[in-house]
C-alpha positions as CSV (number, residue, x, y, z in Angstrom):
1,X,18.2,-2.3,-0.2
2,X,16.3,-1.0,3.2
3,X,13.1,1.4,2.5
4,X,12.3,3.6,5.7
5,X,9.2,5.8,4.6
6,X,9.4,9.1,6.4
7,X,6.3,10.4,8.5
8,X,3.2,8.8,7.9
9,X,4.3,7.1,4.8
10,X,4.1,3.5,4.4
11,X,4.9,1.2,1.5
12,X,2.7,-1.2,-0.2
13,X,3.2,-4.4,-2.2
14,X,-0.1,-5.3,-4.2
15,X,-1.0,-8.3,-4.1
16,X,-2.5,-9.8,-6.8
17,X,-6.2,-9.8,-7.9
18,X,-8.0,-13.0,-7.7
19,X,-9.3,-14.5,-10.8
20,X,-12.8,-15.0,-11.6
21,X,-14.4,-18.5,-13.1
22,X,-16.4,-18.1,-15.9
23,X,-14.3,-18.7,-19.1
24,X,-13.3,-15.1,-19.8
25,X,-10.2,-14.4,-20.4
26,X,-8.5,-10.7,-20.2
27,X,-5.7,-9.6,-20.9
28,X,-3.2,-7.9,-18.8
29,X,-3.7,-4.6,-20.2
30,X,-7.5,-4.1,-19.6
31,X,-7.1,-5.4,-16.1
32,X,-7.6,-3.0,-13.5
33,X,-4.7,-3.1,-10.7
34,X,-5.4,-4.3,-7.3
35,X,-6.8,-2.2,-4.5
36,X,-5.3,-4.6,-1.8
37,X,-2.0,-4.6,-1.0
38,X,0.4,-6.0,1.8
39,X,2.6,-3.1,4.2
40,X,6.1,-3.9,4.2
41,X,7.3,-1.3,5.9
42,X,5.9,2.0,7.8
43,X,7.4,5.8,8.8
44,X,7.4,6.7,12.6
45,X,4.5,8.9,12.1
46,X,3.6,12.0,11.7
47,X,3.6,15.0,14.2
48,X,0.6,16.5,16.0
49,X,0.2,20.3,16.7
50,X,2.1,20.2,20.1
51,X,5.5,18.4,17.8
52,X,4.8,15.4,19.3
53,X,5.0,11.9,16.9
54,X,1.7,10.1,16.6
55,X,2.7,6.4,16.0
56,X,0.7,5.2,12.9
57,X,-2.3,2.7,12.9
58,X,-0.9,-0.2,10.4
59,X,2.0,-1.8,11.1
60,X,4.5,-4.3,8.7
61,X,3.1,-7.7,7.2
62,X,-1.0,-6.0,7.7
63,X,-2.7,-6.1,4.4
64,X,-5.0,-3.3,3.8
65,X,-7.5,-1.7,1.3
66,X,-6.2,1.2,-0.5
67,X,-8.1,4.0,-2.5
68,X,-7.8,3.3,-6.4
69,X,-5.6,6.4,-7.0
70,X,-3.4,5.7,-3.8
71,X,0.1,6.5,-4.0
72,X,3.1,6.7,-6.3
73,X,4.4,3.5,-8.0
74,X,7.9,3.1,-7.5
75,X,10.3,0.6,-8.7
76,X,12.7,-1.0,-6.3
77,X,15.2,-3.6,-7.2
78,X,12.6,-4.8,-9.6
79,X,9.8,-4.8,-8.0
80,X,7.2,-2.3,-8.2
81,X,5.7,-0.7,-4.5
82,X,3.0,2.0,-3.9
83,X,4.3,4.8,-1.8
84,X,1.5,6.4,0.2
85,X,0.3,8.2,2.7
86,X,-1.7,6.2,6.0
87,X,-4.7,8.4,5.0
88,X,-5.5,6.5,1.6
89,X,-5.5,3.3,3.3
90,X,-9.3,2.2,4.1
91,X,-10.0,-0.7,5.7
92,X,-7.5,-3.7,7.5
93,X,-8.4,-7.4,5.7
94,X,-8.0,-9.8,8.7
């Protein structure tokens, strides 16, 4: 199935949190979900005051730093994706 977010959406794919060394263990419910997540795909962008589209700054395959509450979870073919707008993305991870 092909996902094209409309206007400044993008969709995300978190990626998973890295584990700590130290002999804890927690379990998956007390976890707290990634912030940092990899675009898989992007809208065209959204539309400035004169009507004209402003391309958005990220771009497919860029993972990024997302605001805890970012989004709405969706499920596609399985997997789970945030849906979000290119505003709650904060920072580019090189």
């Amino acid at each position: 199935m092909k996902i094209k977010p409309l206007h400044d959406r993008i969709l995300v794919e978190r990626l998973e949190a890295e584990e700590t060394v130290g002999g804890i263990i927690i379990p998956d419910t007390a976890k707290e979900k990634p912030q940092k997540g990899k675009i898989i795909e992007v809208g065209p962008g959204r539309k400035d005051d004169a009507g004209k589209i402003v391309p958005l700054v990220v771009k497919p395959g860029d993972t990024v730093l997302f605001n805890k509450y970012a989004g709405t979870e969706v499920k596609i073919e399985g997997k789970e994706f945030l849906l979000m707008r290119e505003d709650d993305v904060m920072a580019l991870v090189d």
